[in-house]
C-alpha positions as CSV (number, residue, x, y, z in Angstrom):
1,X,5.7,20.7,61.0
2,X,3.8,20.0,58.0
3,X,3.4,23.4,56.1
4,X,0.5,23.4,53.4
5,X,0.9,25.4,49.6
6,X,-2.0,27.1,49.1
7,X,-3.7,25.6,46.0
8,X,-2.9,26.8,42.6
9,X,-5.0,27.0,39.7
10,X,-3.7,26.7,36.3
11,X,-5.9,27.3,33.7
12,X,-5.8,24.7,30.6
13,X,-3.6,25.2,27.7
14,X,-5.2,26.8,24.4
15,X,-6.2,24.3,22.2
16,X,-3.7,23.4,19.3
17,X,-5.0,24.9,16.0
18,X,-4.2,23.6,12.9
19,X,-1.3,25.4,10.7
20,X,-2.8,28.2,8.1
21,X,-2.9,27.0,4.8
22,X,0.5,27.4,2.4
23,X,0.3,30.8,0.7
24,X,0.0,30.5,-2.6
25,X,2.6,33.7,-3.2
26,X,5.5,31.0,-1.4
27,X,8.3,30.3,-3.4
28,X,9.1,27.1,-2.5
29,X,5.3,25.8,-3.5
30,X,5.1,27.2,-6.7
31,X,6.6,23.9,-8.5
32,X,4.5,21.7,-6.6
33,X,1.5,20.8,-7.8
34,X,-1.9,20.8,-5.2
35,X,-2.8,17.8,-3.4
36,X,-6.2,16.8,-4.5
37,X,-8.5,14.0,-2.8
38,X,-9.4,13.0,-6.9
39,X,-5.7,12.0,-7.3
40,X,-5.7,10.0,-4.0
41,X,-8.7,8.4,-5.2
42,X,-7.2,8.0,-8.6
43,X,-4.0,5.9,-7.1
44,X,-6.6,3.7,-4.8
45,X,-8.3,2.7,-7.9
46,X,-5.1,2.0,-9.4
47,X,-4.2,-0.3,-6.8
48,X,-7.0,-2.1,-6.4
49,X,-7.3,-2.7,-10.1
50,X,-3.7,-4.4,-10.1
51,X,-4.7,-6.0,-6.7
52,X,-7.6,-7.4,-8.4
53,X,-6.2,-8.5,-11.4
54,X,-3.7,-10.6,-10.1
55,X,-6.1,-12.3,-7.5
56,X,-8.1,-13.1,-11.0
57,X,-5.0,-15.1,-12.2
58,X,-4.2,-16.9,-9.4
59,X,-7.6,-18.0,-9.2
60,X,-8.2,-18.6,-12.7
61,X,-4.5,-20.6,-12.0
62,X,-5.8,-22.7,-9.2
63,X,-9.5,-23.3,-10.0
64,X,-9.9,-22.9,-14.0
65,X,-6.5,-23.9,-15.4
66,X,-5.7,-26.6,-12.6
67,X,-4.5,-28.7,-15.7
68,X,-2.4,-26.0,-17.8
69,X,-0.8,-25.4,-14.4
70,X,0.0,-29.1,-13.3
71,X,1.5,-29.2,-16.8
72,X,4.0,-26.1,-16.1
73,X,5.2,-27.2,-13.0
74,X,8.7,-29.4,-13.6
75,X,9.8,-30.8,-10.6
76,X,13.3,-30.1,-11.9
77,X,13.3,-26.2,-11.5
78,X,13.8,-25.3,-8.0
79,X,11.5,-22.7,-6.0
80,X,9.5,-22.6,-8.7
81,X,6.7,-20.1,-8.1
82,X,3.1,-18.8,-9.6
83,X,2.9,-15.4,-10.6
84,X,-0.1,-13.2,-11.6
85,X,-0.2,-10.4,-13.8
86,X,-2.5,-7.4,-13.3
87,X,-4.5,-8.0,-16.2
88,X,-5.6,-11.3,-15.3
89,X,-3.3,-13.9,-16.5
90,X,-1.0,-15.9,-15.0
91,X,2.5,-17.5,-15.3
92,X,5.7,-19.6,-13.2
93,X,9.1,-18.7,-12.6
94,X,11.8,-18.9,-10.1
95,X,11.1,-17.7,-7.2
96,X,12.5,-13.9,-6.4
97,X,14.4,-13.8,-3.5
98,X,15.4,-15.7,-0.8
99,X,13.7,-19.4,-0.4
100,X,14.0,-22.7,1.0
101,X,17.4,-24.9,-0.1
């Protein structure tokens, strides 16, 4: 015999809120400074600026200074790689880390 549970309703879970702000009176936040969306924005910019400035070698490297770089480039250093700085320019080294032997 087959007995059946009545049905149960369960009513849904509150929703989640999100935790109150940090109280300003806490100890342990009084030597940290505020988070502020203009310093996020300040390290983006900062970023991209280097980003930037290095893609601005390499280019200026590969396309502008094809000669300059051809000239650099002994085929007696090993791994020998191109390098751009973040204010444009552009220079060769050994390669950092691990490469091809």
């Amino acid at each position: 015999a087959h007995l059946q549970q009545p049905e149960q309703t369960r009513e849904p879970p509150p929703p989640l809120e999100p935790p109150p702000p940090p109280n300003s009176q806490d100890e342990e936040n009084d030597n940290q400074p505020p988070i502020v969306t203009t310093t996020l924005s300040r390290h983006v910019s900062v970023v991209y600026e280097d980003l930037f400035g290095r893609r601005r070698g390499l280019i200026k490297a590969l396309v502008d200074e094809p000669d300059k770089l051809f000239d650099v480039c002994d085929p007696n250093r090993e791994n020998l790689a191109l390098y751009a700085r973040p204010d444009g320019t552009w220079h060769t080294d050994p390669a950092r880390g691990g490469g091809t032997r």
